[in-house]
DRENNUSE-273355 format. One line per 2 residues: number of its first residue (from 1); for each residue x, y, z of N, C-alpha, C, O. Coordinates in steps of 0.2 Angstrom, whole numbers, plus 2048, in hexadecimal, padded with zeros to 3 digits. Layout:
// DRENNUSE-273355
NUM = X,Y,Z,X,Y,Z,X,Y,Z,X,Y,Z ~ ... $
// end
This chain:
// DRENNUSE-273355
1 = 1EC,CCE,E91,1EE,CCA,E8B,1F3,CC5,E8D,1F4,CBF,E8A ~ 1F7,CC7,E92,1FB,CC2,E94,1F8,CBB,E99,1FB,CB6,E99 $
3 = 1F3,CBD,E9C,1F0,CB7,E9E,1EB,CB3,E98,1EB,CAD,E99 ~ 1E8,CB6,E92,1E6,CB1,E8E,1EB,CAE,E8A,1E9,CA8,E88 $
5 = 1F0,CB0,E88,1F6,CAB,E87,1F9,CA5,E8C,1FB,CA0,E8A ~ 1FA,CA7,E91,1FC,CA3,E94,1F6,C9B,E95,1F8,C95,E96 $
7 = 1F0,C9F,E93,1E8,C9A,E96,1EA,C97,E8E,1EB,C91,E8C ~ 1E9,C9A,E8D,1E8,C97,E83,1F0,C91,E83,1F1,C8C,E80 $
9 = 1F5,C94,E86,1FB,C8E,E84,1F9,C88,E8A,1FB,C82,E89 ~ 1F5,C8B,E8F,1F4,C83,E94,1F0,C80,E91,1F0,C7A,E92 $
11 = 1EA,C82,E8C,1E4,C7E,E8A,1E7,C79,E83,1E4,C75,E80 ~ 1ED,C7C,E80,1EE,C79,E7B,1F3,C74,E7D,1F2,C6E,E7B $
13 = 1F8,C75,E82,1FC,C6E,E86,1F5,C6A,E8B,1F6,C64,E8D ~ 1F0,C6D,E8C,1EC,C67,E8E,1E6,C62,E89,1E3,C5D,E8A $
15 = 1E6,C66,E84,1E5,C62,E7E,1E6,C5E,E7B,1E4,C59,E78 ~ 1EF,C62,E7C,1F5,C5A,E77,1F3,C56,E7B,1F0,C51,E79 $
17 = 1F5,C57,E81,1F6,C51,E87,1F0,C4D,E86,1F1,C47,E86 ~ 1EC,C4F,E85,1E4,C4B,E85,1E4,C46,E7F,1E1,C41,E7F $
19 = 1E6,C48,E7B,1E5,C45,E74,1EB,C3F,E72,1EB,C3A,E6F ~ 1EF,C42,E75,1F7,C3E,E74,1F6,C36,E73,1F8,C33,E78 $
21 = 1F4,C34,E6F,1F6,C2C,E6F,1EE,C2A,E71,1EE,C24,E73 ~ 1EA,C2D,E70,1E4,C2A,E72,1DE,C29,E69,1D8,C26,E68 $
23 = 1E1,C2B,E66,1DE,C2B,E60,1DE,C23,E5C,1DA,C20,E5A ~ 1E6,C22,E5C,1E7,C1B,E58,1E7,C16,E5E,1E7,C10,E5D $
25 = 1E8,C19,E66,1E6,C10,E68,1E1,C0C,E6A,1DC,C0F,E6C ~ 1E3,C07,E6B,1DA,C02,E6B,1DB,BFF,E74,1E0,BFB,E75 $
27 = 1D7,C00,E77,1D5,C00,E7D,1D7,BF7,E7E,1D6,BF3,E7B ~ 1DB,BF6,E84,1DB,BEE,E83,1DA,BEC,E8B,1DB,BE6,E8D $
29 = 1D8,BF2,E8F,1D8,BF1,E96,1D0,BEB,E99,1D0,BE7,E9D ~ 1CB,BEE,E93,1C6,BEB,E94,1C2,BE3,E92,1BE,BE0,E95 $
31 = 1C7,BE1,E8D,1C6,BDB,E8B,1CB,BD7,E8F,1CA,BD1,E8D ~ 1D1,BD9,E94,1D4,BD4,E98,1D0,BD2,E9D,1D0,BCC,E9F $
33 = 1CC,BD8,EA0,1C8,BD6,EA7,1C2,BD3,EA4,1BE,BD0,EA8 ~ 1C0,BD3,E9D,1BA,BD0,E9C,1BC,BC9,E9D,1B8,BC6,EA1 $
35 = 1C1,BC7,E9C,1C3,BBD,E99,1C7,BBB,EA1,1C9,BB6,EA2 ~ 1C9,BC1,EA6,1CA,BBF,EAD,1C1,BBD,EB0,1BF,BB8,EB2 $
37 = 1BF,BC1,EAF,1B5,BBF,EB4,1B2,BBC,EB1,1AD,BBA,EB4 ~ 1B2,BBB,EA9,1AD,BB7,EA5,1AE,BB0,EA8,1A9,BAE,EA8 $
39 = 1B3,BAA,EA9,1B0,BA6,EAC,1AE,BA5,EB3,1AB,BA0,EB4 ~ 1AE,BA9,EB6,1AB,BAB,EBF,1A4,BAC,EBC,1A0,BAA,EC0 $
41 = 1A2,BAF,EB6,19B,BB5,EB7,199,BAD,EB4,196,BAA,EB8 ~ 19A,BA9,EAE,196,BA2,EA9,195,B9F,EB0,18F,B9E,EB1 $
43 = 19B,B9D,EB6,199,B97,EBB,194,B9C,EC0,18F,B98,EC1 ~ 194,BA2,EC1,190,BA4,EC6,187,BA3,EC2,183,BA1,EC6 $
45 = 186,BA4,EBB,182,BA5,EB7,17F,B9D,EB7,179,B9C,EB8 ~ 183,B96,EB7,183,B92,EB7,17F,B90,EBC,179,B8E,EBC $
47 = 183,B91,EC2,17E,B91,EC9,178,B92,ECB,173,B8F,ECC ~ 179,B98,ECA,174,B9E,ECF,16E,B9E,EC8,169,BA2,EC9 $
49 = 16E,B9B,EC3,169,B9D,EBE,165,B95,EC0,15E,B95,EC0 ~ 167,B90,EC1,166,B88,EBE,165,B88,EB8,15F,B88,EB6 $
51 = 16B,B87,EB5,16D,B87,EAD,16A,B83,EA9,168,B84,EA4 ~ 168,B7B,EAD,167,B75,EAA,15F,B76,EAC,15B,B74,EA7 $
53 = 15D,B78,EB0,155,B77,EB3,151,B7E,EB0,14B,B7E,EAF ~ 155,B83,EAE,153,B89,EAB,14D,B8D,EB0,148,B90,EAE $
55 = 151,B8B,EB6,14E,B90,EBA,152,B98,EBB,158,B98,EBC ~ 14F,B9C,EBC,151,BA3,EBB,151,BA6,EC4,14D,BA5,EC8 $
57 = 156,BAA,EC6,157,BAE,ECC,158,BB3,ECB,159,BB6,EC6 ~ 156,BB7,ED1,156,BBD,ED1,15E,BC0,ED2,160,BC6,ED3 $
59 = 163,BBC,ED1,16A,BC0,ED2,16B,BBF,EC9,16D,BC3,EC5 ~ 16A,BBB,EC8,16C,BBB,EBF,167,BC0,EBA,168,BC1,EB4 $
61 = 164,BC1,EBC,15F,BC7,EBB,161,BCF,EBA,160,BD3,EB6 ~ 166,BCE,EC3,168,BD5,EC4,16F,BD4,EC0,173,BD9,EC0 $
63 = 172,BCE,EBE,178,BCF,EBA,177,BD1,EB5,17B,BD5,EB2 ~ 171,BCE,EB2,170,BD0,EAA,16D,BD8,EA9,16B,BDA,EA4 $
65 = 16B,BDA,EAF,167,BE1,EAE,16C,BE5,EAD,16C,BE9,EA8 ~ 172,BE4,EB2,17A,BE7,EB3,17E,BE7,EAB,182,BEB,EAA $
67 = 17C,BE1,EA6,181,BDF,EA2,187,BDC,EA4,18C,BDE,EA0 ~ 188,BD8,EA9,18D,BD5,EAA,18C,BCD,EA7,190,BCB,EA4 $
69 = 188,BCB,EA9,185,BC4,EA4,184,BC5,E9E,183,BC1,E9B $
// end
């Protein structure tokens, strides 16, 4: 009995912990690295595709397979 209380008060302080402040906020770590590489990924995209001649490459193929283009 005394080890299922002690298991039952660690699963509940690792539940608070988990939850604590993760409900109401909104992730912002993702949209800063997107607007740091999206002009590197347009000029890479520009290059390596031939934007103006619309010829297509095997590296912007495998970017857009990836979803980074």
């Amino acid at each position: 009995m005394k080890y299922f209380l002690y298991n039952s008060i660690l699963v509940i302080i690792i539940l608070l912990f988990s939850y604590y402040n993760t409900i109401y906020s909104v992730e912002t770590f993702t949209p800063s690295i997107k607007g740091i590489y999206r002009p590197i990924v347009r000029n890479t995209r520009i290059i390596g595709e031939g934007f103006y001649n619309k010829t297509t490459s095997n590296i912007s193929n495998l970017f857009r397979k990836f979803g980074i283009m």
